[in-house]
N, C-alpha and C positions, 0 to 999 in steps of 0.2 A: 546785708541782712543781719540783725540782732541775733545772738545766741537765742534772747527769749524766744522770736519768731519762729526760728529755723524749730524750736523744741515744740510749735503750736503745730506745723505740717507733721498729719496723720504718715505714718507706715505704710503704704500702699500693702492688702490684701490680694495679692495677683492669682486669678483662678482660670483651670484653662478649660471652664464654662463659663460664658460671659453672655452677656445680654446688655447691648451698649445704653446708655441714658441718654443722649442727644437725640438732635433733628436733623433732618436734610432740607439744606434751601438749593434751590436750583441758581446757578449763575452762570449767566453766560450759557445756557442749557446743559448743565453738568452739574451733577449731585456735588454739594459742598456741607459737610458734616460738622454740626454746631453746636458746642454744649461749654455752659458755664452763663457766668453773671454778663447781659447784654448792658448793665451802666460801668463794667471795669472800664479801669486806664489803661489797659497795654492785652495786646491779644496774642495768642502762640497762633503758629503756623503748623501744623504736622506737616511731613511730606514723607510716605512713607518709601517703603523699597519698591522691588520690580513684583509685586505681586499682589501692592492696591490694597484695596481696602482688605482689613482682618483682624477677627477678634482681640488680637494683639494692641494693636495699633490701638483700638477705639478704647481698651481698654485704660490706655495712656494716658490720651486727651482728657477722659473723662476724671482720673487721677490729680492731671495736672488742674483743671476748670475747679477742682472742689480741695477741702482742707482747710483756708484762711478767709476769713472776710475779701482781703484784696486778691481775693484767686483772678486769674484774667478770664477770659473770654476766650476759646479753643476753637479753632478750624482745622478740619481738615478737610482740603479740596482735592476730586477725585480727578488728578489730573490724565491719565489712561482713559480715563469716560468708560469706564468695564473692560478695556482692551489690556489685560496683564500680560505677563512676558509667555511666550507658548514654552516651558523650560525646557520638555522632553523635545522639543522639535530643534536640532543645529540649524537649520536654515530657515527658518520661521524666526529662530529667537534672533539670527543676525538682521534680517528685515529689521523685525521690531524696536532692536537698538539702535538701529540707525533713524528710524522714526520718532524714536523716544532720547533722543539724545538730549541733556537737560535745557541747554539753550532752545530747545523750541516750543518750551514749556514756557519760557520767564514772559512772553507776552499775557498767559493765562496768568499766573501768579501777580504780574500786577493788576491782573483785572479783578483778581479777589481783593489785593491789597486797596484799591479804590473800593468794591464796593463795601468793605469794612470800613470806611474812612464814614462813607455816606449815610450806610445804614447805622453805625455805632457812634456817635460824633463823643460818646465819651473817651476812646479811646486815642491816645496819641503816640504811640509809639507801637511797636510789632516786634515780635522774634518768630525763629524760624528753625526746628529741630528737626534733622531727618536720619533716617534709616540708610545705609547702603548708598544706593541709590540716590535716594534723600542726603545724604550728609553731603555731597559733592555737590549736589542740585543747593544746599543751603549758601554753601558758601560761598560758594559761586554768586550768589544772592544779596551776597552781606552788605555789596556795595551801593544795594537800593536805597531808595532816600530813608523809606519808612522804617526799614530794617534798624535794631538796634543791636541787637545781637542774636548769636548763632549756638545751635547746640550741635554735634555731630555726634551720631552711637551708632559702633559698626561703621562707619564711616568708610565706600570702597573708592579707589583711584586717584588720590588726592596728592598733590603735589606740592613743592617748593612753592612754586607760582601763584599756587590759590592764596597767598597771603598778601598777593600782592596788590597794594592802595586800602586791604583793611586791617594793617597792623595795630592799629586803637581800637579797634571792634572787639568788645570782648565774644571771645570764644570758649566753648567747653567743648573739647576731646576727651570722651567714651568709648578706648577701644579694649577688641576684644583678642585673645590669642594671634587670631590670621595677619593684625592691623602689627606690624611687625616694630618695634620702637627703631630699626633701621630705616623705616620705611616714611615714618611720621615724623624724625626728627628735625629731618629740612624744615619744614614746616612748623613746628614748635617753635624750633627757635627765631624764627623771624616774628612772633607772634607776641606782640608787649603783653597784650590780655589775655593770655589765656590761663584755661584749665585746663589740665592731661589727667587724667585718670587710667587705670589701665585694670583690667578685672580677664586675666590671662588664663582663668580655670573654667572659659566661657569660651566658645566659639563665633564665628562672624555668624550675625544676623538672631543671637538667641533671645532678643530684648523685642523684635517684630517678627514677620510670619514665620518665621524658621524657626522661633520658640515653642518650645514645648513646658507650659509652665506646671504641668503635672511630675513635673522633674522637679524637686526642691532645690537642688544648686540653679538651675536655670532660675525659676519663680522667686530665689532671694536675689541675684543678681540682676533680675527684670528691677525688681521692685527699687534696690539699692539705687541704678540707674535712674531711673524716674525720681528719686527724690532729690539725686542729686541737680537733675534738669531743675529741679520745681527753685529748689534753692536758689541756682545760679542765675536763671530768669527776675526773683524775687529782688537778687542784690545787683542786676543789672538792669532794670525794666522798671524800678520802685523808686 
């Protein structure tokens, strides 16, 4: 992306009163959350944490879908179907992990990625940014056909391993304090494209539903984040 471009993508205003802009199309009988230009080239994927949809998240999408002419075309598929993590419950939430383990998800995620193909035939490529949850569930991902590239922020469990067969994929790593630079470097370093970013005066998960963006450190570091996804999408998707 051009110096000029990246200077045309608005600031993101992060407020923690929101009221999303998008729609919901049903796929596969599951809410999938839609906002931005339906003739873009290249569409983002959200995938957000263990806690589903929230005004955080939508707030993102809706960020990244607007700002340039070539803004892309934003989904986020509500892959729990309302079933978020029970948090307060130990033995409910180990259920639920075990059911929501990200591989049993990537059937549903290609059936979005087809029906984007179908309904949008402008589009020819895809990215895939996620939260937590999401950032492990992405990358994991990376090696889809459609997939071009991956964003991870907060990113939790991620391994040496996950880089392995998409060392050319580019990637952008967004971590926060918890995301330890001992813990990510395996992984860094096997990785020809990436991005590392690190915003250490922020804790795991304050950029999705664990943000509080009435907090101004959190709400500048939300917002920082997101543009720099919007960025790296631009010079990888364009």
């Amino acid at each position: 992306m051009s110096s000029e471009a990246c200077d045309t993508i608005p600031i993101p205003q992060f407020t923690p009163d929101y009221t999303p802009k998008g729609e919901y199309e049903l796929v596969d009988n599951r809410k999938v959350y839609v906002v931005g230009n339906p003739k873009a080239t290249y569409a983002l994927i959200c995938i957000y944490d263990v806690f589903g949809f929230h005004k955080n998240t939508f707030q993102g999408c809706d960020y990244l879908a607007t700002g340039t002419e070539d803004a892309p075309l934003v989904v986020m598929p509500d892959f729990f179907n309302g079933n978020v993590v029970p948090f307060n419950d130990p033995e409910a939430r180990k259920v639920w992990s075990e059911k929501n383990a990200y591989q049993n998800h990537v059937p549903y995620l290609q059936t979005v990625l087809n029906w984007i193909k179908e309904k949008y035939p402008s589009i020819k490529v895809t990215g895939l940014y996620g939260f937590c949850w999401g950032g492990k569930f992405s990358i994991a991902c990376a090696r889809m056909d459609m997939v071009k590239a991956v964003a991870l922020i907060h990113p939790s469990r991620l391994t040496e391993s996950d880089a392995d067969g998409i060392e050319d994929v580019p990637v952008l790593i967004i971590a926060s304090k918890n995301e330890t630079v001992e813990s990510l470097a395996p992984l860094v370093s096997k990785l020809n494209k990436v991005e590392y970013v690190r915003m250490d005066d922020v804790f795991h998960g304050w950029c999705a539903a664990r943000g509080d963006w009435g907090d101004a450190l959190q709400k500048e570091r939300a917002e920082e984040a997101m543009r720099k996804a919007n960025e790296f999408f631009h010079k990888a998707l364009l």
